[in-house]
NUDREN-294762 format. One line per 2 residues: number of its first residue (from 1); their letters; for each residue x, y, z of C-alpha. Coordinates in Angstrom, 2 decimals. Layout:
<nodes>
NUM = A = X/Y/Z; ...
</nodes>
This chain:
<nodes>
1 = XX = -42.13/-27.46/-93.25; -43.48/-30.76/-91.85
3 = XX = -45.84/-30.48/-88.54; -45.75/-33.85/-87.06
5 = XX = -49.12/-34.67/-85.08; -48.57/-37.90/-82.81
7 = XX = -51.61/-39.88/-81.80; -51.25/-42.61/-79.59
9 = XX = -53.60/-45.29/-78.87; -52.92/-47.91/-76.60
11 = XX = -54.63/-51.20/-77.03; -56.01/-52.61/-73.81
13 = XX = -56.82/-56.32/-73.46; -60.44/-56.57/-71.78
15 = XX = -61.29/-60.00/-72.50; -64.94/-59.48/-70.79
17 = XX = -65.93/-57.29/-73.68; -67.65/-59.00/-76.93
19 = XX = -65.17/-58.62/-79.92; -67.25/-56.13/-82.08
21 = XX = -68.19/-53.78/-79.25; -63.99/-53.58/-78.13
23 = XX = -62.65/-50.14/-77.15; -59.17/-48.18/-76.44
25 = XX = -59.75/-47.41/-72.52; -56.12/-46.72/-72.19
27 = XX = -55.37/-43.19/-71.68; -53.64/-41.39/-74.56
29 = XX = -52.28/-37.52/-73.97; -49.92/-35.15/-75.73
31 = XX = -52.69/-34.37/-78.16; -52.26/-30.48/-79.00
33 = XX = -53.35/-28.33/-81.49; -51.25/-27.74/-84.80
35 = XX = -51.22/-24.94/-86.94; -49.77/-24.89/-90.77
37 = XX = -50.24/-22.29/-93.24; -52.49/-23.83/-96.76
39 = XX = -50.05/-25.26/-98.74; -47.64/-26.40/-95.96
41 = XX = -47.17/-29.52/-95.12; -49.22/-31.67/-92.32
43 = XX = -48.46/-35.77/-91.06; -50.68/-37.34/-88.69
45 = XX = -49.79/-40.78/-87.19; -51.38/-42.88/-84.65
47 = XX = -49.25/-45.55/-83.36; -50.21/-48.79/-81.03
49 = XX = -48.13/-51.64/-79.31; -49.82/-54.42/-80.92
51 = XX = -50.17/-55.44/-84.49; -52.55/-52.91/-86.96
53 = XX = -55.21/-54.77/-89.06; -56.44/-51.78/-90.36
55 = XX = -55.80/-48.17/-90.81; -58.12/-45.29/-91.24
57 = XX = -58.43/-41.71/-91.05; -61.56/-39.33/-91.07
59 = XX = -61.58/-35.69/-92.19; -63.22/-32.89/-91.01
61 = XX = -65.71/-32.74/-94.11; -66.07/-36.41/-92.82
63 = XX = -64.48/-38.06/-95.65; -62.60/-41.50/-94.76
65 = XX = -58.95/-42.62/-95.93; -57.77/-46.05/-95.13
67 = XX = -54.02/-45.70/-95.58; -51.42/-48.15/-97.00
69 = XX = -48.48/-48.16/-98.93; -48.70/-47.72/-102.29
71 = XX = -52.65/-46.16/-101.94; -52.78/-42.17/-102.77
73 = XX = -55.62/-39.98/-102.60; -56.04/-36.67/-104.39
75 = XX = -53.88/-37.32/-106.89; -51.22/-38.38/-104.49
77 = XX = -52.04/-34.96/-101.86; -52.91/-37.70/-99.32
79 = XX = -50.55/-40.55/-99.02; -49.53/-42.98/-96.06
81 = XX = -46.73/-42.27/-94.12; -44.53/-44.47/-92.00
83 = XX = -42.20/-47.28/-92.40; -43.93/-50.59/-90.49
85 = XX = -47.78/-50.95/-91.56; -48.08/-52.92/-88.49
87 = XX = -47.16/-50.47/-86.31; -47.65/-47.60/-87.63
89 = XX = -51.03/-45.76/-88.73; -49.69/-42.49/-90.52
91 = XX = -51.05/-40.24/-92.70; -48.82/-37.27/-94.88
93 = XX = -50.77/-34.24/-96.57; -48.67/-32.80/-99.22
95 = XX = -51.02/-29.77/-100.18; -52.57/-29.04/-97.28
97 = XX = -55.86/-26.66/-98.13; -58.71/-24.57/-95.70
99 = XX = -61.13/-27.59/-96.27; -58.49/-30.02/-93.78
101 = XX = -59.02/-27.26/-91.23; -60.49/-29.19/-87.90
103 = XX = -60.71/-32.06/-85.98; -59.17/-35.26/-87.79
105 = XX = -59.74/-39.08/-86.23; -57.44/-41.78/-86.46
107 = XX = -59.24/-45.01/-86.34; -57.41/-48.21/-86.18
109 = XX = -58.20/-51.99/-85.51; -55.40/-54.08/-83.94
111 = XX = -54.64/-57.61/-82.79; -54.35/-58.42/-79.21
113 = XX = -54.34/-62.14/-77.87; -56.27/-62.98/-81.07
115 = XX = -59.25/-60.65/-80.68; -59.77/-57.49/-83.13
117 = XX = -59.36/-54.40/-80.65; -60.57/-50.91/-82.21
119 = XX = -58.83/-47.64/-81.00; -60.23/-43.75/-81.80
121 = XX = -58.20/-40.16/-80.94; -58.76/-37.04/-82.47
123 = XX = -55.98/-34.37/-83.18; -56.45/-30.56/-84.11
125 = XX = -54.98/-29.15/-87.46; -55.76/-25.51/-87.54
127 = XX = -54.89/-23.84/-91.14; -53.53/-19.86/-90.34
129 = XX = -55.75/-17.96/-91.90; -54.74/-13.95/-91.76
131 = XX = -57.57/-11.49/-91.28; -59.25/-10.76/-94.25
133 = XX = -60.02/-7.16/-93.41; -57.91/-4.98/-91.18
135 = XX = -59.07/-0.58/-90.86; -59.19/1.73/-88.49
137 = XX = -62.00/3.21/-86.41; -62.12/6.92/-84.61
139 = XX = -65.37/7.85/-82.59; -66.96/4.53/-84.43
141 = XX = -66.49/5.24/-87.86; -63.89/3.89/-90.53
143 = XX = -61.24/6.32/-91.20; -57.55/7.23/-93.05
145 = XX = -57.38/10.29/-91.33; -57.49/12.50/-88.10
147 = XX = -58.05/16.09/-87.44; -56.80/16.42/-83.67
149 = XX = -56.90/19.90/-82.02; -53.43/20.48/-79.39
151 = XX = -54.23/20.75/-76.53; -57.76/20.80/-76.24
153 = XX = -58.36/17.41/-77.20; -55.02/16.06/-77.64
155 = XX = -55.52/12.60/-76.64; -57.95/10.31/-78.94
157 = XX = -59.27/6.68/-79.00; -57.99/4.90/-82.35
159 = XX = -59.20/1.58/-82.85; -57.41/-1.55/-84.73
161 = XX = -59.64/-4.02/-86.31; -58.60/-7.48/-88.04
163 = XX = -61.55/-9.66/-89.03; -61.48/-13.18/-90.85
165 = XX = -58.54/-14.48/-89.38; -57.81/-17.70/-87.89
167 = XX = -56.10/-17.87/-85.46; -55.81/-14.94/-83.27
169 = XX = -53.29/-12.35/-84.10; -51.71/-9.86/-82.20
171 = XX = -51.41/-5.49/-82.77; -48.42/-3.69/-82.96
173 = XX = -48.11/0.02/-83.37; -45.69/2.81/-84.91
175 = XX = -45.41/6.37/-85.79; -43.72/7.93/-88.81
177 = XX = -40.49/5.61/-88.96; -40.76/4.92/-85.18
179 = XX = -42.24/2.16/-83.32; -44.96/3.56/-80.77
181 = XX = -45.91/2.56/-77.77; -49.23/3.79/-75.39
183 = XX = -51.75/2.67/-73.49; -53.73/-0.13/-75.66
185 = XX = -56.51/-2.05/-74.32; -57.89/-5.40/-76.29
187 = XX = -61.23/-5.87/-76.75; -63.01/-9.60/-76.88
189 = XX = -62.95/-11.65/-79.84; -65.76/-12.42/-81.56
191 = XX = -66.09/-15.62/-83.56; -67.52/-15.65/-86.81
193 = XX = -69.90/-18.15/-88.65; -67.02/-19.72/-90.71
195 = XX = -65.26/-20.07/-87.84; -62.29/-17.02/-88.29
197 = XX = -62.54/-14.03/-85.10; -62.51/-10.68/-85.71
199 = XX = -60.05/-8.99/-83.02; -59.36/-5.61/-81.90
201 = XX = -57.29/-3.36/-80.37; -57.76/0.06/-78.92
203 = XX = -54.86/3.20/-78.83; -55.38/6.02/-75.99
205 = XX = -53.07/8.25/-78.65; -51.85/11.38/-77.31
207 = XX = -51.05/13.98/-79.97; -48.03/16.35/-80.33
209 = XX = -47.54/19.51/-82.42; -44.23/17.19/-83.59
211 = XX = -46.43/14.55/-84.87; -48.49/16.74/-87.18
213 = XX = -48.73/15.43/-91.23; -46.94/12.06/-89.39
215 = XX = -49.04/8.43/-90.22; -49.69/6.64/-87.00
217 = XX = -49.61/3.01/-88.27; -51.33/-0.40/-86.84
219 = XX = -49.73/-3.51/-87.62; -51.68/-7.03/-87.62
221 = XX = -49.04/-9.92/-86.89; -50.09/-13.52/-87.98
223 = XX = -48.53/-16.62/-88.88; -50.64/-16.83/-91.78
225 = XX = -49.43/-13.77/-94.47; -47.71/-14.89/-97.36
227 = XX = -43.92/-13.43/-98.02; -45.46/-11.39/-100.78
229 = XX = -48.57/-10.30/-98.72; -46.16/-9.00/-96.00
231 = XX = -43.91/-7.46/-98.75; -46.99/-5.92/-100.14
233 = XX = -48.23/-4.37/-96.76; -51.46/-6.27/-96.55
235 = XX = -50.83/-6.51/-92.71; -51.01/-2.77/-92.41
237 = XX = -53.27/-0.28/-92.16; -52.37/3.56/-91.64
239 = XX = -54.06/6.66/-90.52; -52.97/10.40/-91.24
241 = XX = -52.72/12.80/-88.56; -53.69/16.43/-89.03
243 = XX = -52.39/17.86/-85.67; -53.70/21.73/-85.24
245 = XX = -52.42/24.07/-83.08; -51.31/27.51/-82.30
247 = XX = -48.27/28.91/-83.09; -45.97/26.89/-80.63
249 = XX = -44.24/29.82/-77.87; -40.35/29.51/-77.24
251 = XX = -39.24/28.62/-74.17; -37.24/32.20/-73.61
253 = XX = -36.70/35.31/-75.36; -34.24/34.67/-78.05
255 = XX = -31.07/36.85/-77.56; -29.00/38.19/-80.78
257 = XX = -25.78/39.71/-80.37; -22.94/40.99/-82.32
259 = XX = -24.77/43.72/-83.94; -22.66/46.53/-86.42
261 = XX = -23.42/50.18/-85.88; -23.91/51.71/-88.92
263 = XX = -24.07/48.51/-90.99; -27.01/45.70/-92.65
265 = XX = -28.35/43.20/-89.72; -30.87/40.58/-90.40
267 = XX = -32.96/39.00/-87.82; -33.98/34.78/-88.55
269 = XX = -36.94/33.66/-85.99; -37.96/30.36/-86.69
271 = XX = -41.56/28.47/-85.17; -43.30/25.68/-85.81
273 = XX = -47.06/26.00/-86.29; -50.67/24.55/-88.05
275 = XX = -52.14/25.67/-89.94; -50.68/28.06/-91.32
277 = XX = -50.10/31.69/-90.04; -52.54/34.31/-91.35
279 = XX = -50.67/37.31/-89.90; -46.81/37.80/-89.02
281 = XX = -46.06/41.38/-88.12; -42.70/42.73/-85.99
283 = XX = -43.42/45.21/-82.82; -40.06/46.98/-82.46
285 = XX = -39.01/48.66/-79.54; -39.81/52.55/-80.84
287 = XX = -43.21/51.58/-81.29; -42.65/50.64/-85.29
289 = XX = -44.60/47.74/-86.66; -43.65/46.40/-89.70
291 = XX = -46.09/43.25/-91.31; -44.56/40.88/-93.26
293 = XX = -43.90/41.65/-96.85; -43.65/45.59/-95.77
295 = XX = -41.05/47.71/-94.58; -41.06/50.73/-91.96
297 = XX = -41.94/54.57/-93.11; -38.32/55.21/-92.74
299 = XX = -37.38/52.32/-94.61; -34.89/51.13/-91.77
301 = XX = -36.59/48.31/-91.42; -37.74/45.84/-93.99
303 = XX = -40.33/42.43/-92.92; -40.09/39.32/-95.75
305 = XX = -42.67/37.05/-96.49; -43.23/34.36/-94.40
307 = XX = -41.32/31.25/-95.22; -41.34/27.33/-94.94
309 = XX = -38.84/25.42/-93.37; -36.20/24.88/-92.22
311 = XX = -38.15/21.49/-91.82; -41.44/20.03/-92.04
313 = XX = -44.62/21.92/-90.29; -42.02/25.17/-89.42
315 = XX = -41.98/28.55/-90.55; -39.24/31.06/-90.23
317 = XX = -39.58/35.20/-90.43; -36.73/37.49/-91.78
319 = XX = -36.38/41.16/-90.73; -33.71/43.04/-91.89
321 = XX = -32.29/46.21/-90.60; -30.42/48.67/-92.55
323 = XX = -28.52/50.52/-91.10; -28.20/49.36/-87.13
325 = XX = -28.58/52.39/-84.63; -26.91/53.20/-81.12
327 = XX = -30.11/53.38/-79.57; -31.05/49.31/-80.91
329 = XX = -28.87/47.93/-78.47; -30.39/46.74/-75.58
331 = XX = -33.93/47.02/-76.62; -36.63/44.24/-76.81
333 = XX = -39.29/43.28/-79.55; -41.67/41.16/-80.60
335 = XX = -42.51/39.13/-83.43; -46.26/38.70/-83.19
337 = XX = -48.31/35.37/-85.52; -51.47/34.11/-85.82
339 = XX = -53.37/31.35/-87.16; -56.96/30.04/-86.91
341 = XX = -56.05/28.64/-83.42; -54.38/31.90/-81.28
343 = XX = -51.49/34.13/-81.46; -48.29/33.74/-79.60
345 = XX = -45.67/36.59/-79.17; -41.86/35.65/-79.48
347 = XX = -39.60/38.36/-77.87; -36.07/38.94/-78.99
349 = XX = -33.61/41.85/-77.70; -30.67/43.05/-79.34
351 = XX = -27.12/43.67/-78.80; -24.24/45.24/-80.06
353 = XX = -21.76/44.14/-78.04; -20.27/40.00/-78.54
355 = XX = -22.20/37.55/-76.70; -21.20/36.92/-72.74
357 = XX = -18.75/33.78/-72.58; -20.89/32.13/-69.92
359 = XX = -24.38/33.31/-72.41; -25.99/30.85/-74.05
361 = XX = -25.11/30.02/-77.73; -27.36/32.37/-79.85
363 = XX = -27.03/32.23/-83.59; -29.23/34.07/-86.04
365 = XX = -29.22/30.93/-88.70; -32.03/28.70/-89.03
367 = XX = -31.94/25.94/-85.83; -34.32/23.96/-87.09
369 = XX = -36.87/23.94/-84.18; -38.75/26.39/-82.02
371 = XX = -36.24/29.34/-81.60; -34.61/29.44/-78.04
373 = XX = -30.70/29.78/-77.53; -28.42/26.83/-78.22
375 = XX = -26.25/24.84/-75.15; -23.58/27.19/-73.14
377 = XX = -20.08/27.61/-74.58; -18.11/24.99/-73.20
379 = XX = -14.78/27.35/-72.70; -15.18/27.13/-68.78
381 = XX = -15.82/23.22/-68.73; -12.06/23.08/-70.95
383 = XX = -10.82/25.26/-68.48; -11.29/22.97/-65.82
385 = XX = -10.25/19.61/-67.69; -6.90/21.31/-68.61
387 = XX = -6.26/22.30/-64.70; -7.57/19.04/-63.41
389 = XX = -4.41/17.10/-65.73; -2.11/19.58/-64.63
391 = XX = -2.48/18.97/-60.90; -2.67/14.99/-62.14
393 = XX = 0.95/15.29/-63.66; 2.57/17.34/-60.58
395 = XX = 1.42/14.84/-58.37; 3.12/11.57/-60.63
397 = XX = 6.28/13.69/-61.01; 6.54/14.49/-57.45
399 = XX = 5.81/10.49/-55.96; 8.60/9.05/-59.03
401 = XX = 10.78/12.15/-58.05; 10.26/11.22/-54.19
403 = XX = 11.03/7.39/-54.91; 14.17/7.77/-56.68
405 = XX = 14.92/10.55/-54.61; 15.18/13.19/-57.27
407 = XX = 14.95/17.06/-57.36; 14.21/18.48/-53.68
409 = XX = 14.02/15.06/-52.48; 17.38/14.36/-53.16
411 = XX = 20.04/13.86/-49.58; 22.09/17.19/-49.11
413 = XX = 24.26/15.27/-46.82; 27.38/13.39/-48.28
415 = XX = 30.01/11.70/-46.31; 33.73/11.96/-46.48
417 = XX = 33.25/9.46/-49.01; 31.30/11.44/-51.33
419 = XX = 28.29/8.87/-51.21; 25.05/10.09/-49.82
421 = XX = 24.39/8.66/-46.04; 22.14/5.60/-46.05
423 = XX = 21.01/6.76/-42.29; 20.21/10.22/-43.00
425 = XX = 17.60/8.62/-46.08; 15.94/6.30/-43.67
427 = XX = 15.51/9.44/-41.19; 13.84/11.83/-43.96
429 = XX = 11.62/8.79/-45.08; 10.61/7.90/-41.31
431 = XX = 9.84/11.75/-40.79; 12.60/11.93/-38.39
433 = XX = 15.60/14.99/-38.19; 18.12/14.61/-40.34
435 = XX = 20.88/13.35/-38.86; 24.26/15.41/-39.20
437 = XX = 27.04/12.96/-38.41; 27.20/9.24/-38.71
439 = XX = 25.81/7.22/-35.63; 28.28/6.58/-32.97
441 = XX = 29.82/3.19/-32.84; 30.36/0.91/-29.66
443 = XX = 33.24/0.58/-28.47; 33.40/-2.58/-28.75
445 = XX = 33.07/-2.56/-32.38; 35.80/0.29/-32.97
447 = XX = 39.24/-1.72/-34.27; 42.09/-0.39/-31.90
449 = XX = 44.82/0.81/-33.20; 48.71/0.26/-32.06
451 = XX = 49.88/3.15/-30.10; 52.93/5.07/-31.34
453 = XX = 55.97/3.72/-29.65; 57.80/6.67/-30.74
455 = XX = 58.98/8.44/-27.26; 59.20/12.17/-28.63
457 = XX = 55.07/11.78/-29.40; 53.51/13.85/-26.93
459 = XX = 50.80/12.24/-24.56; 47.77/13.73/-24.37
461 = XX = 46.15/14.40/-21.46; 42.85/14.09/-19.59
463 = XX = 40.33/16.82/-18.91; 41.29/16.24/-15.19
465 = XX = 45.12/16.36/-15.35; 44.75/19.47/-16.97
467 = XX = 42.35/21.01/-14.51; 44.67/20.04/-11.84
469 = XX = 47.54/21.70/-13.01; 45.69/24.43/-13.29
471 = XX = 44.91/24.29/-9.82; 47.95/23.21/-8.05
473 = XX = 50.39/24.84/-10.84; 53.74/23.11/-12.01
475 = XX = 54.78/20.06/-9.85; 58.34/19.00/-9.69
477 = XX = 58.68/15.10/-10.81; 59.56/13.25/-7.31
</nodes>
């Protein structure tokens, strides 16, 4: 990787001024600091408008390089760089090493209007050092390990320290496989005789039964680890948690149904706790107690030894009754432990009859966490899906069946023609009666038709001829 560094240095022309005692008064910015890891790469180049007479660099170790073409130093780790001598004043280091970290000067002399004008800037090359020690303080000391106490004093002050470095890095943190975030606070560098800081970072960690036998990791990030020093870790630094507490209580009495009268039931209560339990006995509901590794006078009831699992800082206790009694159903128990820290009491009841469909899930295999009853059943939420579709699909059939005027919605009415009346349609669509006979024309718009010429074809006759005859009886033709 090559870190180009420009320095600019603008020749003025101040006549005034005797010739050896010339200086750059022009203005030159853009200077910035540049950082390279040792063995990178580095060019510095000063540049100027008029022509260069000569070209020189100083170190840091205030060693002086005049550069030209053609003139290496080091065994060629220091070599000129550009492409016009005259206007350029460059310098390329190949190798570079933690002795070029510092301030470098780029001196030049260059002709203007036939006087010898000299021009000085100074650049920054800062070689990335990472920290050369990076541990872990709790309550001031240096520590791999933690022995926290839940609740009483589950929060603690862990503290991430990277000295030697240069320059400053930053602090990440993780848990287990996890990346962790809390409250962090950073404290104020301190710079060291060579130079390097030595940085820090403080962790308000809060502690969880969860994270017991976990490694709560800090991570120092810096442009200056090798590929294999981050391969091999050197960035990191761990410390192991001990997290101790009492057995952890469930959430609700655990619930086991589908009990056998007159057959072999075992009861699985699972619990997470640290240390270890040093007593696990079972209360039962007739006043029997049975400790672990023992069984009941009558031998009904039979207590195994404590187990591990079914995962990482959890135990699990197996009581097995033999055979199951009428009078078990309904009753409540207890399955008393206790370690260095307190006891907790986990109460379970018993039933003979299947579990209630709306009952939370209860199984009596291992669940893998503190034991309270799974989700619901999710019959009634099925239920509900398969009536919400139903009503879904009515309501399509019904709109296609009304638009193509299908099943009830088809016209009951059909003219002498045997089509279906157009009229009638528009009057069920518009909400209107139904109406029975086809609208009655103008009579303008009824075609006449020749009358019969035919004398024997009788005449019909008027509603009032006929009431008059009716009247006035028979009348004799004048």
């Amino acid at each position: 990787m090559k870190i180009f560094v420009a320095i600019s240095c603008f020749v003025a022309a101040i006549t005034a001024l005797p010739q050896q005692d010339s200086q750059c008064e022009e203005a030159v910015e853009g200077f910035e600091s540049v950082e390279v890891r040792e063995g990178e790469e580095a060019i510095l180049s000063c540049t100027t408008p008029s022509d260069i007479l000569f070209c020189t660099f100083r170190s840091p170790t205030d060693e002086t390089f005049t550069m030209k073409s053609g003139l290496p130093y080091e065994e060629g780790r220091i070599v000129y760089h550009g492409e016009d001598e005259k206007r350029e004043c460059g310098m390329k280091i190949t190798d570079v090493k933690e002795k070029d970290n510092g301030e470098w000067k780029c001196l030049l002399i260059a002709l203007l209007d036939g006087q010898a004008k000299k021009g000085e800037k100074a650049a920054i090359i800062t070689v990335a050092k990472p920290p050369s020690d990076i541990h872990i303080e709790v309550d001031g000391e240096t520590t791999a390990a933690v022995i926290v106490n839940y609740p009483e004093n589950k929060e603690r002050k862990v503290k991430c320290v990277a000295a030697g470095g240069r320059p400053s890095a930053s602090f990440s943190w993780m848990l287990g496989e996890d990346q962790f975030s809390g409250p962090v606070e950073d404290l104020e560098n301190t710079v060291n005789e060579d130079g390097t800081l030595t940085q820090a970072q403080v962790l308000t960690y809060e502690s969880q039964p969860a994270h017991n036998g976990k490694q709560l990791t800090c991570i120092v990030n810096h442009r200056g680890y090798s590929e294999d020093q981050l391969s091999a870790q050197q960035n990191k630094v761990t410390l192991d948690l001990d997290v101790q507490f009492q057995p952890v209580a469930a959430d609700k009495p655990q619930e086991f149904y589908n009990l056998a009268i007159g057959k072999e039931h075992v009861i699985l209560m699972s619990f997470r706790a640290h240390p270890k339990p040093s007593e696990v006995h079972w209360a039962l509901s007739d006043g029997i107690e049975v400790a672990e590794g023992s069984e009941s006078m009558d031998t009904r009831f039979k207590a195994d030894i404590l187990a591990e699992g079914p995962s990482d800082g959890m135990y699990t206790a197996r009581l097995t009754m033999n055979p199951v009694k009428p009078e078990d159903a309904g009753t409540t128990s207890e399955l008393i432990v206790t370690n260095e820290l307190g006891t907790t009491k986990y109460p379970f009841t018993l039933s003979v009859g299947d579990k209630p469909a709306a009952a939370p899930a209860v199984s009596d295999s291992l669940d893998g966490g503190v034991p309270s009853p799974t989700e619901a059943g999710s019959g009634p939420v099925i239920a509900i899906v398969i009536v919400a579709i139903i009503i879904i699909v009515v309501i399509v059939v019904a709109v296609i069946a009304r638009s193509q005027g299908m099943l009830c919605f088809a016209d009951k009415n059909i003219g002498d023609d045997g089509e279906k009346s157009a009229a009638q349609f528009e009057a069920l669509e518009k909400g209107e009666a139904s109406p029975e006979k086809e609208p009655i024309k103008e009579p303008n718009d009824i075609k006449k038709e020749p009358e019969p010429t035919n004398e024997n074809v009788p005449i019909k006759e008027s509603v009032d001829e006929k009431e008059e005859k009716k009247s006035n009886g028979a009348h004799t033709p004048v």
